[in-house]
VEXGUDREN-899969 format. One record per residue (C-alpha): x, y, z. Coordinates in steps of 0.001 Angstrom, whole numbers, padded with zeros to 6 digits, always signed. Example, Ala and Ser with C-alpha at 12.3 -4.5 7.8 and 13.67 -1.06 7.14 Angstrom:
+012300-004500+007800/+013670-001060+007140/
END
This chain:
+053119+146898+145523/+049546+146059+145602/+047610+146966+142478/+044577+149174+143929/+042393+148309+141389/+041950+144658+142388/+039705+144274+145734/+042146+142738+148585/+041707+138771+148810/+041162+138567+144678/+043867+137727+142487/+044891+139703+139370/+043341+138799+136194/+045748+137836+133104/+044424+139024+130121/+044082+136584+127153/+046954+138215+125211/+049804+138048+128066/+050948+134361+126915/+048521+133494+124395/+050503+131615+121112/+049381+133463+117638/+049286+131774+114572/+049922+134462+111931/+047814+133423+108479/+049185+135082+105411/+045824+134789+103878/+046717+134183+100168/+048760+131537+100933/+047457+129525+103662/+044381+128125+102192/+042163+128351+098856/+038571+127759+099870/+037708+128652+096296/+040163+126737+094500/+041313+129862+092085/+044632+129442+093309/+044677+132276+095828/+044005+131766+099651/+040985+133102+101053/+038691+133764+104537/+036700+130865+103326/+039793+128545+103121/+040641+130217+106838/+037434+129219+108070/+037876+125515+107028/+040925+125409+108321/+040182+126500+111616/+039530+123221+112886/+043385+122351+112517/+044355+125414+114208/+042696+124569+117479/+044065+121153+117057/+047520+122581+117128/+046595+124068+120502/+046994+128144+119480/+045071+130635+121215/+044399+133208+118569/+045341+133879+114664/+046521+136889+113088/+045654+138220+109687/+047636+139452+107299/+045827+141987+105325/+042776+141255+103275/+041460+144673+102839/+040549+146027+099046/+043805+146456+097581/+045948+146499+094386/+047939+144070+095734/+051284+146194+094515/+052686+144961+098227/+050906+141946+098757/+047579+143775+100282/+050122+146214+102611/+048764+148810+099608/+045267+149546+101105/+042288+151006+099007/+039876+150542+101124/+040306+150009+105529/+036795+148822+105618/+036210+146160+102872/+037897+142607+102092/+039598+142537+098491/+037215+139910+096567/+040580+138151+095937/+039500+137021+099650/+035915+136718+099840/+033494+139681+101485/+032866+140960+104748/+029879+138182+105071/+033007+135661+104584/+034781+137472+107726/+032311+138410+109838/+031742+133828+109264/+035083+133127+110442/+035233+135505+113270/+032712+133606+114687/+033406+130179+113757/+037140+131326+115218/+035477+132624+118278/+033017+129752+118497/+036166+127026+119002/+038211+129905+121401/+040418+131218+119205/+040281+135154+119138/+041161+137029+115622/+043562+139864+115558/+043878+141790+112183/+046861+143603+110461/+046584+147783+110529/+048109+149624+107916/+048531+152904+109336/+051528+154510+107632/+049955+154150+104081/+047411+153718+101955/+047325+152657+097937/+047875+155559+095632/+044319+153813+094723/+042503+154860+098097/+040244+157466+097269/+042104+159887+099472/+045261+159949+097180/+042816+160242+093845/+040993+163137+095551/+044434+164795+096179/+045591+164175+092740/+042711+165670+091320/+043151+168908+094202/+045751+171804+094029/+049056+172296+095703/+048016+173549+099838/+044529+171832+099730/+042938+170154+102309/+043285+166706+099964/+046665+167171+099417/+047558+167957+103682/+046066+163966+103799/+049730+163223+102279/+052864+164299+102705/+053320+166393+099632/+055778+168772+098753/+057451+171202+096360/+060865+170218+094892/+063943+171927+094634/+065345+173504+091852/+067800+172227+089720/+069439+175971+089430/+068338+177606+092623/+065537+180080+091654/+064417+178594+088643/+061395+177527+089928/+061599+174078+088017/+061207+171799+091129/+063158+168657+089007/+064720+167391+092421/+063158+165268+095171/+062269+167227+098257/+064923+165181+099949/+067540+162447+099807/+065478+159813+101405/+065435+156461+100014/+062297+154321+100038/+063055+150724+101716/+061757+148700+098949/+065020+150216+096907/+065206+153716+094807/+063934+156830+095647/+061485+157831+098838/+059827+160403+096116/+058151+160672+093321/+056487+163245+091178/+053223+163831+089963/+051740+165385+087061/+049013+168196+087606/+045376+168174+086824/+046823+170910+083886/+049463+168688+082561/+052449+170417+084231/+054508+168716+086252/+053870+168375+089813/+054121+168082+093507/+056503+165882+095336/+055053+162913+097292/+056413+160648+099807/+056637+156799+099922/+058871+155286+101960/+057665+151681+100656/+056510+151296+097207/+055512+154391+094719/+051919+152913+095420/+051789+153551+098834/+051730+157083+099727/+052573+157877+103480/+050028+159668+105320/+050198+162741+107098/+049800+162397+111100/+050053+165993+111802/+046889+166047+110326/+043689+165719+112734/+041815+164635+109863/+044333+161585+109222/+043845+160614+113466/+040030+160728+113083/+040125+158568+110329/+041898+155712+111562/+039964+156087+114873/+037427+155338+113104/+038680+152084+111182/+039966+151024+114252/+035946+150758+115886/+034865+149676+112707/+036591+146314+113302/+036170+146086+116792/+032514+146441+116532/+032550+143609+114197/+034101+141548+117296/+037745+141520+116119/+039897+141160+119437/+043157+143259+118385/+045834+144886+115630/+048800+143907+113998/+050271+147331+113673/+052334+147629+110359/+055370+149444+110273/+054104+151192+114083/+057647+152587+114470/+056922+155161+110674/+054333+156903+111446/+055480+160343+112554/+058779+161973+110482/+061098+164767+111713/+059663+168266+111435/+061229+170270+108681/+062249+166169+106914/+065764+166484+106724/+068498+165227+104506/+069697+161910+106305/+072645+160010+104631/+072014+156851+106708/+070758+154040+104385/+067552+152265+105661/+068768+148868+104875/+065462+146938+105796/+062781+145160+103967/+059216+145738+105809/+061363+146861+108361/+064033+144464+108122/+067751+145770+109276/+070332+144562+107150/+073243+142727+109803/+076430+143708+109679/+079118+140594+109576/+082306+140171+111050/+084375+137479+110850/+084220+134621+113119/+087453+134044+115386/+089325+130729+114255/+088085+127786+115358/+084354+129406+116096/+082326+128433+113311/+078770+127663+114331/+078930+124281+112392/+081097+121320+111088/+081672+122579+107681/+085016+122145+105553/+084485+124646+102882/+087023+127234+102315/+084787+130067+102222/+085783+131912+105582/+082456+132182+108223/+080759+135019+108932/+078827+136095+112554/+076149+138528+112585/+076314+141300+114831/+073905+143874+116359/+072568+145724+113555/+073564+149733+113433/+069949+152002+114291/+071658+155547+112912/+068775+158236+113921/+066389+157941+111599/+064183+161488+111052/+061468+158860+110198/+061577+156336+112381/+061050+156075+115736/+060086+159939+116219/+058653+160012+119890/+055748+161553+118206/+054224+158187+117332/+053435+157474+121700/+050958+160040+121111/+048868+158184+118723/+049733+154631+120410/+048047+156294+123570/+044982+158023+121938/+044203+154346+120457/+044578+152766+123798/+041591+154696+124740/+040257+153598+122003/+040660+149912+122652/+039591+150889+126004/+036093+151480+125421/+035357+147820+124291/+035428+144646+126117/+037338+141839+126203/+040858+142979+126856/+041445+143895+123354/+045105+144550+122184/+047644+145875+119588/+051247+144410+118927/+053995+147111+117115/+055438+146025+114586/+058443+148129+115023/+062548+147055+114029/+063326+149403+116786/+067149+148816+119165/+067988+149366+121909/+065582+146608+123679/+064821+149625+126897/+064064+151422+123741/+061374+148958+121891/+060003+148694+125470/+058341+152153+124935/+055806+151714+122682/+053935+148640+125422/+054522+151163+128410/+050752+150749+130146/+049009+153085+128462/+050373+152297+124850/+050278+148949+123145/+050066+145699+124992/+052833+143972+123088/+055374+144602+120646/+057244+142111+118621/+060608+140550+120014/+062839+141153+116473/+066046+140469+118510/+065396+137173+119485/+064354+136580+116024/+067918+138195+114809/+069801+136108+117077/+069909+133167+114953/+071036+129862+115970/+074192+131296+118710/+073707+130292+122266/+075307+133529+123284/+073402+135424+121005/+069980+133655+121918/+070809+134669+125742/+071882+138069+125721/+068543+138549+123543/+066536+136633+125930/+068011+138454+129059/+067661+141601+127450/+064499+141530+126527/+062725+140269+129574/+064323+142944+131547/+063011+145476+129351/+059673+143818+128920/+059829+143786+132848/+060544+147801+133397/+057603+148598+131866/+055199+146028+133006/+054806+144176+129840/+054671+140684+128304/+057711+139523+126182/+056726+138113+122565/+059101+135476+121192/+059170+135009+117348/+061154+133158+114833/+060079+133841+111308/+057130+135644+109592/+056358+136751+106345/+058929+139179+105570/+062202+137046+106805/+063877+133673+105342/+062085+130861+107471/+064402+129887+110468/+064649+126412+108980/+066650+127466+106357/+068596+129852+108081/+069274+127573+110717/+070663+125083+107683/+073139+128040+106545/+077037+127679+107142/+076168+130619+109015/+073182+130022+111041/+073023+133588+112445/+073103+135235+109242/+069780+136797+108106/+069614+137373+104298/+067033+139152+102474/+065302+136407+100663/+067764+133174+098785/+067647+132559+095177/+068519+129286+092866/+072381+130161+092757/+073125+131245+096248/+074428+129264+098952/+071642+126484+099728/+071244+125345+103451/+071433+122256+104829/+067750+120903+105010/+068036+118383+107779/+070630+120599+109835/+068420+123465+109649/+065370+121378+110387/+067170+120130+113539/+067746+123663+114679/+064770+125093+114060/+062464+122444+116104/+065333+123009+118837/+064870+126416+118380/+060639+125898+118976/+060833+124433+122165/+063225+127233+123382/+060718+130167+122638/+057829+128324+123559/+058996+127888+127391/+059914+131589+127553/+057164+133439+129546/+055023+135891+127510/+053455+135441+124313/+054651+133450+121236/+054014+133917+117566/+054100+131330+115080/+054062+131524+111474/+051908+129577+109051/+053886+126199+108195/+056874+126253+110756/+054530+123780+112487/+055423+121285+109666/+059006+122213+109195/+058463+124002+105779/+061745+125349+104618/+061894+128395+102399/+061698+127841+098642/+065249+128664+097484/+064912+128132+093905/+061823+130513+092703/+062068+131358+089174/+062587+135319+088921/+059508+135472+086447/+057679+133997+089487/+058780+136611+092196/+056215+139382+092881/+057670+141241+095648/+057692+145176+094678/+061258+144459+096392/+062758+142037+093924/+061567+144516+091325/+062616+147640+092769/+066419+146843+092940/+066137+144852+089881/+066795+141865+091159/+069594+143248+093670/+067413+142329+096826/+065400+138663+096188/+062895+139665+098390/+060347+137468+100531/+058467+135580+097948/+060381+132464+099420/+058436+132587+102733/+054988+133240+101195/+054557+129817+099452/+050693+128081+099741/+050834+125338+102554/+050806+122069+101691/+048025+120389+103201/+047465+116570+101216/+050753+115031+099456/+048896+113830+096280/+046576+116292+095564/+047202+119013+092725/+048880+122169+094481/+049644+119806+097430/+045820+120683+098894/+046300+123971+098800/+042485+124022+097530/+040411+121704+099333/+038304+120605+096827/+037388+120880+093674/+039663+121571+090131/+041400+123786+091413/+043944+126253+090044/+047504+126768+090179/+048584+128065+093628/+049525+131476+092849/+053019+130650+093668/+054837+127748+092744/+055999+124964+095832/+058684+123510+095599/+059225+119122+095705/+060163+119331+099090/+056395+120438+100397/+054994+117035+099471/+056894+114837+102150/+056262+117753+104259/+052202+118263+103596/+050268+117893+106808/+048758+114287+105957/+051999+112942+105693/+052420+114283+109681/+049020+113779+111178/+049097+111324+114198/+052980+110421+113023/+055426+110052+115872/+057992+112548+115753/+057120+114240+112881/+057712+118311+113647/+053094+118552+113503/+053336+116499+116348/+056143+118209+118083/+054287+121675+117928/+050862+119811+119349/+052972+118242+122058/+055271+121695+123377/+051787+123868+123041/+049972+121388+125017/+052786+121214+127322/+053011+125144+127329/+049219+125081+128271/+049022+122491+131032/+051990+124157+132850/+051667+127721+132243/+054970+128398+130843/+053548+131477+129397/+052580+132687+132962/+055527+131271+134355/+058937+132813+136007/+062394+132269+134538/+066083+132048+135432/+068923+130804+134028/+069970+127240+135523/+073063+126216+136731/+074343+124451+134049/+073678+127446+131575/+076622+127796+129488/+076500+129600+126435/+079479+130458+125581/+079965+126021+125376/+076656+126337+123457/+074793+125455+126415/+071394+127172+127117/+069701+126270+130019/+067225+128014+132283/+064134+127047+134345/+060223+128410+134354/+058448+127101+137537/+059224+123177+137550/+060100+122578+134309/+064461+122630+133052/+065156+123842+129943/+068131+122560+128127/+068841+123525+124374/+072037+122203+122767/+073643+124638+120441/+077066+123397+120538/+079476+120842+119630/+079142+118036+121396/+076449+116043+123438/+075542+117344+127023/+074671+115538+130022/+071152+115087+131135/+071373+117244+134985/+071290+114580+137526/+067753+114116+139111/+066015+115405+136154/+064313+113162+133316/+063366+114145+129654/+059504+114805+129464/+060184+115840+125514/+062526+116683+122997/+063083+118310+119820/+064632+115441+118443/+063328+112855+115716/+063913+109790+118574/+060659+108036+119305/+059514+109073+122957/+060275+105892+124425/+063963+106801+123984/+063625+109598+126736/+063594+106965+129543/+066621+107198+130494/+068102+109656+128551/+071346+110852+130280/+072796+112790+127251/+071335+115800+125126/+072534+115314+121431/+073614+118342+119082/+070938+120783+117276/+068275+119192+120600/+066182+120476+123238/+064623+118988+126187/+062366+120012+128790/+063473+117900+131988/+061792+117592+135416/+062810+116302+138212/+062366+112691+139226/
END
């Protein structure tokens, strides 16, 4: 069907954000402009330079508003300043345009479930009654008695449990000294949820939303976009929202004999990961939250430049995530099963199939993802006996991966998402193979996580290490210049041989590998391109194959070596052979993928 909106004889424009590659900065870690061990916009802005180099379209922020920092910045205080920790507005407004001066567009993160109990919202509802207009910000409520008719309100409102670990509730003390109201949090205690059956709570972030897109930001992050709304009435609910950020805890069953994903001889039996269990959730996914999705597309509407959101939101089935980028929602959402699949060529297919379909039936780009800030970084997942398995953050004395094994895997893994057509997002320091650090002291870890179970959960400190930029410098470069402090997390050895001075211009080192698959990505379009599965797709051998336009995709996730398809050469590979090797390269090793064309 022709699209009426485009005069006949002109083709349809693609917007920027339909296969554009996002880098996602995790500001405090990525670089320290200021050298007082914490990253910064300044430390952004010089490092902008190396992001175009690397051949990404656009970066995404994690938060840098005025915070507490009880979550990392995910605690906001203020939607419409930067936390000094980062630098000022001045410093944003300076790398917005430096980004936008070398074609890179900025996207920042929204927090729009919660705010910090240190937002002057929550303190003017502290300091309010019980029914005021402060309070109806918030979701507050009574509690129940502990004998029915007492009127001592000792118990939670319900039995919801926050996903950072213990209670969803906690209790306040009035303004006399009495005890209080009930308020939710279904993160930490400092970060209250917000009401969205309020107007007033809409208005608001209506109005943070133009706030940054008048200062020229080109689209949102949407935290947590799948909380927003909560079941009328906010029922009991006995499910268990096993997730950190939004993370599903897997279920595992055991691996039929002789299926192990790997040549290991230890006697502890493998484990597969299956397709995590979505009970109904009273708040999450309440179809509510379309409504607010759609009043900001309007928003984003009014302002030029095809601006965009992406949902966060852990939400199955895939027909089911595929809601919230219907065309008059958000423009993307991001791809969590493909990131779930883990290294399974059966897995990796079904989730690739399944989400392009679904992408498809509502007219939407697919987003392809391996790791962010609040999983285990695929290249040491990858390295696990299990390399589907997706564990909420690895400490000193669990099982350790395999570093070259899940190296292997995860470059592999790169140049199968970045010839899938849509949009890819990358996470600071996959580009130079950075595995997560395993062995973090516990006096170390800050993640509200780690703290709230007591240790039970080891949270996501391990991803959120400072990059290494320069082998012998102090804090491996993290701060350009200057004496600089102690990176506000500790790296590990393994970062120096990793830094990116020891990769620059190096053949075969995984720097170089990103720069080549983006710039091969870019020349042919892959992220415009069409797929379908080849003929020598296999998965169930291991084999993944498909094509997009001209180019053969073959990834190796089996046993043993495959053939090279007759007629077809190697035009690059994931593996650590020089590229002179591919002349004549007739078989594909283990842990490899190629992208072939024909001769």
């Amino acid at each position: 069907m022709s699209n009426p909106d485009v005069p006949a004889g002109e083709p349809t424009r693609t917007p920027w954000w339909a296969d554009a590659v996002v880098y996602q900065i995790y500001p405090r870690s990525f670089a320290d402009g200021n050298a007082d061990g914490m990253g910064d916009l300044r430390g952004v802005t010089d490092r902008l330079p190396y992001l175009q180099q690397l051949g990404v379209d656009a970066v995404w922020l994690s938060p840098f508003y005025k915070s507490p920092q009880a979550d990392a910045g995910y605690d906001v205080a203020d939607y419409r300043q930067v936390d000094p920790l980062f630098g000022s507005l001045e410093d944003f407004d300076a790398m917005l345009q430096e980004a936008h001066r070398r074609g890179l567009k900025v996207i920042v993160d929204l927090v729009p479930n919660h705010t910090s109990d240190e937002h002057a919202w929550f303190q003017e509802a502290l300091a309010a009654p019980p029914g005021s207009p402060e309070r109806g910000r918030y979701i507050f409520r009574q509690g129940k008695d502990d004998v029915p008719g007492s009127g001592d309100g000792n118990r939670a409102p319900n039995n919801w449990k926050s996903i950072f670990g213990g209670p969803a509730w906690s209790r306040i003390t009035e303004a006399d000294g009495s005890p209080g109201e009930w308020y939710l949090h279904l993160f930490d205690t400092k970060q209250p949820d917000l009401n969205w059956d309020n107007p007033e709570v809409h208005e608001e972030m209506r109005s943070v939303l133009r706030f940054w897109l008048d200062r020229g930001a080109d689209g949102f992050r949407v935290d947590v976009a799948h909380g927003l709304v909560k079941e009328a009435g906010l029922p009991d609910w006995e499910g268990v929202a096993a997730m950190v950020e939004g993370t599903p805890e897997v279920k595992r069953e055991p691996l039929p004999p002789g299926d192990a994903p790997g040549a290991h001889t230890d006697a502890e039996e493998p484990h597969r990961a299956v397709s995590p269990v979505y009970p109904p959730s009273p708040f999450f996914d309440q179809d509510g939250v379309h409504d607010i999705y759609r009043d900001w597309h309007r928003v984003l509407a009014e302002y030029d430049g095809d601006r965009m959101m992406v949902a966060e939101a852990w939400v199955e089935p895939a027909e089911r995530l595929a809601r919230y980028t219907r065309p008059d929602e958000m423009q993307q959402a991001f791809n969590f099963d493909f990131l779930l699949a883990g290294w399974d060529a059966e897995r990796m297919a079904e989730a690739i199939e399944s989400s392009l379909d679904a992408a498809a039936s509502v007219g939407a780009p697919c987003t392809w993802v391996l790791s962010n800030h609040d999983t285990v970084r695929h290249t040491t997942r990858f390295g696990l006996k299990d390399p589907t398995t997706f564990p909420k953050g690895i400490a000193a004395d669990d099982e350790q991966p395999e570093p070259a094994l899940g190296l292997a895997r995860a470059r592999a893994a790169t140049l199968i998402s970045l010839a899938l057509p849509g949009s890819a997002y990358l996470y600071q320091g996959e580009e130079l193979g950075l595995p997560e650090h395993t062995t973090l002291p516990a006096e170390a870890r800050q993640d509200p996580t780690f703290h709230r179970t007591k240790g039970a959960e080891i949270g996501r400190d391990g991803c959120r290490v400072p990059l290494p930029w320069r082998q012998e410098a102090p804090g491996y470069g993290f701060a350009a210049t200057g004496s600089a402090a102690a990176p506000w997390l500790p790296q590990p050895e393994s970062f120096g041989p990793l830094a990116a001075d020891q990769q620059e211009g190096v053949e075969g080192s995984t720097l170089e590998l990103y720069r080549a698959a983006l710039a091969f990505r870019s020349a042919r379009q892959l992220g415009r391109g069409s797929f379908s599965w080849a003929e020598v797709h296999a998965p169930d051998s291991g084999l993944l194959a498909f094509h997009n336009g001209d180019v053969l995709v073959l990834g190796n996730l089996g046993f043993a070596s495959a053939p090279v398809p007759e007629g077809y050469s190697v035009v690059l590979s994931s593996g650590l052979e020089p590229a002179a090797d591919w002349n004549g390269m007739d078989e594909v090793p283990v842990d490899c993928t190629v992208y072939l064309t024909k001769d």
